[in-house]
N, C-alpha and C positions, 0 to 999 in steps of 0.2 A: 501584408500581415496586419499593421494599424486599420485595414480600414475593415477588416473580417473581424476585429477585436470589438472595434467600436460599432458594426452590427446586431454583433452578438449583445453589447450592451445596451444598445435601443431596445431589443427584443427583448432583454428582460426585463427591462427599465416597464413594456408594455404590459407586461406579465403583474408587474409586482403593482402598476398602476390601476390598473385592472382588479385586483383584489383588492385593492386599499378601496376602489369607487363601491365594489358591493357589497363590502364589510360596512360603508357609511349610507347607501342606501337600499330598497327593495328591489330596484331594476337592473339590469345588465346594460352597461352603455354602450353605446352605438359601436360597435366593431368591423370594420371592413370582415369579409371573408378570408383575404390576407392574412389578416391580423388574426380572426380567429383559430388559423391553422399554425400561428407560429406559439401561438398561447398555449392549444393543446400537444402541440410538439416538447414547448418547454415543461409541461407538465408530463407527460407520460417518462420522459428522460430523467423528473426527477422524483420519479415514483420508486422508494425500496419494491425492490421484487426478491425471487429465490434464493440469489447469492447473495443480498443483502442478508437474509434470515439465516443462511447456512454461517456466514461468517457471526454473526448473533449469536449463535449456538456454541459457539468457540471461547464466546467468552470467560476471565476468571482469573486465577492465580498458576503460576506453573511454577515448579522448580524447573531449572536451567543445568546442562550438562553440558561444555562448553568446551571444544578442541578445535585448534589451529597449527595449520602446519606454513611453514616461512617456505619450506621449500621440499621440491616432491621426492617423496620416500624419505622425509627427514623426520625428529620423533616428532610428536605431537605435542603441543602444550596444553595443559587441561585445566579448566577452573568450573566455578558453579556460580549460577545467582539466579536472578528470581524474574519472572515476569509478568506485569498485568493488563488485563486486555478489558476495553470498557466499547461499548458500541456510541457514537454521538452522530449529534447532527439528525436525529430522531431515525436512528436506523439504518444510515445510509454510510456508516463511515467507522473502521476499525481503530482504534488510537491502541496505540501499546508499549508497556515503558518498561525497560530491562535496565536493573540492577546489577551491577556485578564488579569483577575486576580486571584487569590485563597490566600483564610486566609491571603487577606490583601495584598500579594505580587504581583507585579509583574509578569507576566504569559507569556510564549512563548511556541508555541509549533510546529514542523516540522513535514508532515507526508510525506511519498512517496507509490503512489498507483499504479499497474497497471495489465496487464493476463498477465499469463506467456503459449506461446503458445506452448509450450513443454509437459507442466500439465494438461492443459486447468483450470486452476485453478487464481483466485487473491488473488493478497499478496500486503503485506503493510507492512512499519515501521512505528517508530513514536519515537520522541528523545523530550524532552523538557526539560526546565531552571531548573526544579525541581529535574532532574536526571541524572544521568554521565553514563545511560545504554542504552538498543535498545530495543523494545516491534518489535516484528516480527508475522504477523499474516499472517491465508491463508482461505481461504474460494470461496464461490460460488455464483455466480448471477442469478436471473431470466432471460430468453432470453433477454431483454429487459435491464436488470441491472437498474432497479427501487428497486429490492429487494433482499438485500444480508446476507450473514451469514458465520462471520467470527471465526477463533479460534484463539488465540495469547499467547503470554507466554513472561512473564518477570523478573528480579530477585530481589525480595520484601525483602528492606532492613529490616522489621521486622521479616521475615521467613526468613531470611537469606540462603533462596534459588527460585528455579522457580514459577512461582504461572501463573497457565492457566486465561484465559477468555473467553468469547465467548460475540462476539458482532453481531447487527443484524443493520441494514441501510434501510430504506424505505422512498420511494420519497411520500408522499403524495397526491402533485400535480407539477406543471412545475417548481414549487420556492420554497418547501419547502419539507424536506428532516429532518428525523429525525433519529438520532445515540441514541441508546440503547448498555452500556454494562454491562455485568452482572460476576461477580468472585465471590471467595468464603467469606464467612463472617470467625468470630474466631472461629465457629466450624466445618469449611469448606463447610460448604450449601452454594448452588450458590444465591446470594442475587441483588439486580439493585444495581450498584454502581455511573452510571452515564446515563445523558442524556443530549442531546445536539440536540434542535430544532435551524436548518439552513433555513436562511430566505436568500434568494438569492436577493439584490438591482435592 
């Protein structure tokens, strides 16, 4: 694993040296053919494409409609808050920060979405006030990326280890957009544990 790491770090290390040389001068410096195939690899990989510009489109304010359920067929708990979605990283990367509250408290929460065009797959994190860990998810989109389905995993302080989920996203129409995820209950049947109707301002 270190040695594919540090690889991939000469290769960019190539990449970034390589621009810095013909930012500072008129010619292109001497490049093996190697080299010039790992440059354009790293570049095409990190070229925004379609689903970069579809998640663009997404950007803004939403109100938040907010229910969770503890356990299956049990009521729902319901709140609201707000969420905003900015694109960085010149295009290539979703950042998104939800406002809100649970059991009373307080509520923040960070997400970062984007393709990875290496995998052709999207991934996401997601960090918030109620926890000192990462949820890391990957998944797929319709051509269109109206409708997606993701898988994640994070480390559940009462199983005091990983615990999967699988979540699924559908745009209903131009402004609203609903998050469904679903994990396992205490006998590990996958149960809804949350939903999250996004109404775009």
């Amino acid at each position: 694993m270190r040695k594919f790491v540090a690889g991939g770090f000469v290769a960019v290390a190539l990449v970034c040296c390589a621009t810095v040389s013909m930012a500072q001068s008129d010619e292109m410096p001497e490049m093996t053919p190697e080299q010039m195939a790992e440059m354009e690899a790293y570049m095409k990989a990190g070229m925004p494409g379609p689903q970069h510009q579809a998640m663009a489109a997404t950007a803004g304010t939403y109100d938040l409609k907010i229910t969770s359920w503890g356990e299956p067929g049990g009521p729902g708990m319901e709140s609201a808050g707000t969420a905003t979605r900015t694109m960085t990283l010149d295009g290539r990367v979703m950042e998104e920060t939800v406002e809100s509250s649970m059991m009373g408290m307080t509520f923040t929460g960070h997400g970062r979405s984007g393709f990875d065009n290496v995998t052709g797959k999207y991934w996401s994190t997601w960090t918030d006030s109620m926890s000192t860990g990462i949820m890391v998810s990957e998944g797929t989109c319709d051509e269109e990326g109206k409708s997606c389905t993701y898988t994640g995993s994070w480390n559940d302080p009462v199983r005091e280890g990983p615990v999967t989920a699988r979540m699924v996203t559908e745009w209903k129409d131009d402004t609203t957009q609903v998050f469904e995820m679903y994990g396992p209950d205490r006998e590990g049947n996958e149960m809804k544990m949350m939903e999250i109707v996004y109404t775009k301002k």
